[in-house]
NUDRENTOR-269658 format. One record per residue (C-alpha): residue in one letter; x, y, z. Coordinates in steps of 0.1 Angstrom, whole numbers, plus 5000, padded with zeros to 4 digits. Layout:
<sites>
a	X	Y	Z .
...
</sites>
This chain:
<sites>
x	6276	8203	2754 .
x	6242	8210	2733 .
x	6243	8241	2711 .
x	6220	8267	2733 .
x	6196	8281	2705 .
x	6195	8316	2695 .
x	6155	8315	2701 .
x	6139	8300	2732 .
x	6110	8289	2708 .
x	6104	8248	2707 .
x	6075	8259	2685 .
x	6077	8258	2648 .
x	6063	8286	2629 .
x	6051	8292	2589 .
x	6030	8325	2585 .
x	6025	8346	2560 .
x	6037	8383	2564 .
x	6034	8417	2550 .
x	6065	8438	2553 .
x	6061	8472	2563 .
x	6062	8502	2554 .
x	6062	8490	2515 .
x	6033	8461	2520 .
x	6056	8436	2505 .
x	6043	8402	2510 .
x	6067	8370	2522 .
x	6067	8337	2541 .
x	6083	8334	2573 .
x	6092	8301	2585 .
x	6104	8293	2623 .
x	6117	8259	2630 .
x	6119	8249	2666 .
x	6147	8260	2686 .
x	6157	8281	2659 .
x	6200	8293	2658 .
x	6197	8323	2636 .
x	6177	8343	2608 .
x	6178	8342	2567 .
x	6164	8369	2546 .
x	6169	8359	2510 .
x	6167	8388	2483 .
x	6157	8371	2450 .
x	6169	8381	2414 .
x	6160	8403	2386 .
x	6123	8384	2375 .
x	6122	8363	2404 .
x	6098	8364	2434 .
x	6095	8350	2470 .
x	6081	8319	2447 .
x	6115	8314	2433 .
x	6119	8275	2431 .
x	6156	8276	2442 .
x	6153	8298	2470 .
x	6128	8278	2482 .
x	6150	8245	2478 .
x	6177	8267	2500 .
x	6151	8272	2524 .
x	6140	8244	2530 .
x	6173	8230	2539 .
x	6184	8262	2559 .
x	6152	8248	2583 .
x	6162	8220	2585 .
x	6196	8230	2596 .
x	6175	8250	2626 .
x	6178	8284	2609 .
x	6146	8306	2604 .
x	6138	8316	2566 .
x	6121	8350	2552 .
x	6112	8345	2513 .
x	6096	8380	2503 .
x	6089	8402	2472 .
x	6114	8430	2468 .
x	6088	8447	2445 .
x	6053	8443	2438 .
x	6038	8427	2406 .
x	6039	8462	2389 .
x	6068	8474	2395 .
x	6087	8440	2383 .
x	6082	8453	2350 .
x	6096	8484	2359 .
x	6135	8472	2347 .
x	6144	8504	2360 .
x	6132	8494	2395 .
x	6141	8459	2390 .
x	6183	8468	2384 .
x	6172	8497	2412 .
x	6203	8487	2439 .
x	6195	8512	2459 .
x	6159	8507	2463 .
x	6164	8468	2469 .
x	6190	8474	2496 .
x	6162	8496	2517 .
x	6137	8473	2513 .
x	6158	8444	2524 .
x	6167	8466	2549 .
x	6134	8470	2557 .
x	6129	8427	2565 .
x	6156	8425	2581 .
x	6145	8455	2608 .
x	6110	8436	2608 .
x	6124	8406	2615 .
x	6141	8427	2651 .
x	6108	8435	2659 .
x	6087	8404	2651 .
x	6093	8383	2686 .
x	6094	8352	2671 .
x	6125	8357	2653 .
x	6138	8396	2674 .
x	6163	8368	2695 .
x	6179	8358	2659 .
x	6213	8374	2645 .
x	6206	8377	2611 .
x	6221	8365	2576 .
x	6210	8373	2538 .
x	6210	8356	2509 .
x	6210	8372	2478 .
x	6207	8357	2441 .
x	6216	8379	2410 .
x	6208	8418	2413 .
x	6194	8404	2449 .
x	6231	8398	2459 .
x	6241	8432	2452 .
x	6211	8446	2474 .
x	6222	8422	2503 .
x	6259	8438	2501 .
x	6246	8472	2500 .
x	6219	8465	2531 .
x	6253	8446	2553 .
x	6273	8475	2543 .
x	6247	8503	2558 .
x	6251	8483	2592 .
x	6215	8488	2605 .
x	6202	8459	2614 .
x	6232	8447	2616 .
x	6243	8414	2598 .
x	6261	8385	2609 .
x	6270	8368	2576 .
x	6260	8370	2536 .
x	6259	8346	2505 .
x	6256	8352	2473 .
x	6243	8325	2448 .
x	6251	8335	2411 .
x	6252	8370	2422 .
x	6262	8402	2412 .
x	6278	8418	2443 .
x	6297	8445	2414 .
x	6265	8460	2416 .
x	6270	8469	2448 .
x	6302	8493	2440 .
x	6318	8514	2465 .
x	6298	8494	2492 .
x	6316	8464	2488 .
x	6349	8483	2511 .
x	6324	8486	2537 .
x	6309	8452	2545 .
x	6324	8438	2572 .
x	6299	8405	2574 .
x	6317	8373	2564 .
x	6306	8368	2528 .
x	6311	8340	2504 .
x	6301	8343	2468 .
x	6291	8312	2450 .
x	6298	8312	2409 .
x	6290	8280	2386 .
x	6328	8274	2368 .
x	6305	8276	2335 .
x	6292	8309	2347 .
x	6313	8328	2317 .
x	6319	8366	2328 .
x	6302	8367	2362 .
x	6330	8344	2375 .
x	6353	8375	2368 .
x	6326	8400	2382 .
x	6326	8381	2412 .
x	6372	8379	2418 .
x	6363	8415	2416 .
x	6342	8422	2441 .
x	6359	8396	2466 .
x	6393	8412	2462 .
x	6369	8445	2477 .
x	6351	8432	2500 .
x	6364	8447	2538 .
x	6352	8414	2559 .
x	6363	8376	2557 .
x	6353	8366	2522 .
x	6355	8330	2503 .
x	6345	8325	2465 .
x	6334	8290	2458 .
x	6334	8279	2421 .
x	6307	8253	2414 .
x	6318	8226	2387 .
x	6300	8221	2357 .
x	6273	8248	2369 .
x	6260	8276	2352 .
x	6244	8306	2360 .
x	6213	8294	2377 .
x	6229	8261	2388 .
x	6204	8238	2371 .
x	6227	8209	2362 .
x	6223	8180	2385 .
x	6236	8181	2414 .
x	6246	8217	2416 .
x	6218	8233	2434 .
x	6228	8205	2459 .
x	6262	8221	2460 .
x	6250	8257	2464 .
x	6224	8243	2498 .
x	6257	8226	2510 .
x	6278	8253	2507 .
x	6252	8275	2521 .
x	6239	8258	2553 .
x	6274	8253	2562 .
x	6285	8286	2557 .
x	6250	8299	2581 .
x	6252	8276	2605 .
x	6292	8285	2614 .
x	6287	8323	2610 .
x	6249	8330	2625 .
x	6251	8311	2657 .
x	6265	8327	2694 .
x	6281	8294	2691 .
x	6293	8277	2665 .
x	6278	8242	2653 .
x	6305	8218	2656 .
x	6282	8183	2656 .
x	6299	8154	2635 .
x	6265	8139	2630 .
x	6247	8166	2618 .
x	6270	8165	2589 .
x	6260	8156	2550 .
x	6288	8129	2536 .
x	6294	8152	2506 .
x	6307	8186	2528 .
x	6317	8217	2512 .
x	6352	8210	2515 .
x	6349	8176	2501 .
x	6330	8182	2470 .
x	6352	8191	2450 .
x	6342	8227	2450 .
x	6369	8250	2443 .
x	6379	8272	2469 .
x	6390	8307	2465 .
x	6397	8333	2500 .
</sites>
């Protein structure tokens, strides 16, 4: 039986969007028939232009799941590093996408999913954990979900948390903050990457590891297509696997 999409769009969409109420600008992509909603939350001096978010993106449409790349602080405030390791403040305004993306009707039918890079990871804990809008799943690419403290005991969204094996002292922040995390949670080491995952092949890894874990979690029902399927899965990558 064909997967029913989430969205009863067979319309692509790509617009650019402002996000209300802090005017922060972002690109919204739809692809037809659409099975669930990504709001990515870059890193510390990163933007919505962030050339490995937009590498995950691209795949994540591909895979039929709806994309929002947006700035979590305008140009003047990035140099704020106050703002910029500001948890707190990136959680509401990620908050703040995800409750535009409810009301926007080309994506208000989507269950929702963030994915967070660096500080951006902690900000997508800390926004899952606050429940509203609430969020069907969470991944973390060379995060920092520590930053998200005594929020990690209340997110409840499965969440897997993607390290590079050369990653020296985050892998350890990250066993951390899995062994608090309240919800189903996986760590996936990365081998041979470090922290921004530009050896070859593991920015491959990470979209892998990423579509796979959206497309099972986001869905009413699960994608389950034998076809649809890369040769190199997640589970057979070599990726070390830790729950």
């Amino acid at each position: 039986m064909p997967i029913q999409p989430t969205a009863d769009t067979g319309t692509p969409v790509s617009r650019d969007v402002i996000i209300p109420p802090y005017d922060l600008p972002g690109r919204l992509c739809v692809p037809a028939n659409a099975l669930g909603m990504v709001v990515f939350a870059h890193g510390s001096g990163s933007s919505r232009h962030s050339p490995r978010n937009m590498q995950v993106a691209e795949s994540l449409q591909k895979a039929r799941l709806a994309t929002l790349l947006f700035d979590l602080l305008h140009g003047h405030e990035a140099q704020d590093r106050a703002r910029v390791f500001d948890i707190p403040l990136l959680a509401r305004r990620l908050a703040a996408a995800g409750h535009w993306t409810r009301d926007d009707p080309e994506t208000a039918a989507l269950n929702l999913g963030y994915f967070g890079a660096s500080t951006g990871a902690a900000a997508a804990l800390v926004a899952a954990a606050e429940g509203a809008p609430q969020v069907r799943a969470v991944v973390s690419r060379g995060g920092r979900p520590d930053l998200a403290g005594s929020y990690l005991t209340r997110v409840q969204a499965p969440t897997l948390l993607i390290v590079g094996d050369r990653d020296t002292g985050v892998i350890e922040l990250n066993e951390q903050a899995r062994a608090q995390l309240a919800g189903r949670r996986e760590m996936r080491l990365v081998p041979g990457a470090t922290h921004l995952f530009e050896e070859p092949g593991c920015l491959e890894a990470v979209v892998a590891l990423t579509v796979d874990w959206f497309t099972r979690h986001l869905p009413d029902e699960p994608v389950d297509d034998p076809a649809d399927k890369a040769e190199d899965t997640p589970e057979g990558a070599g990726v070390e696997i830790h729950r």
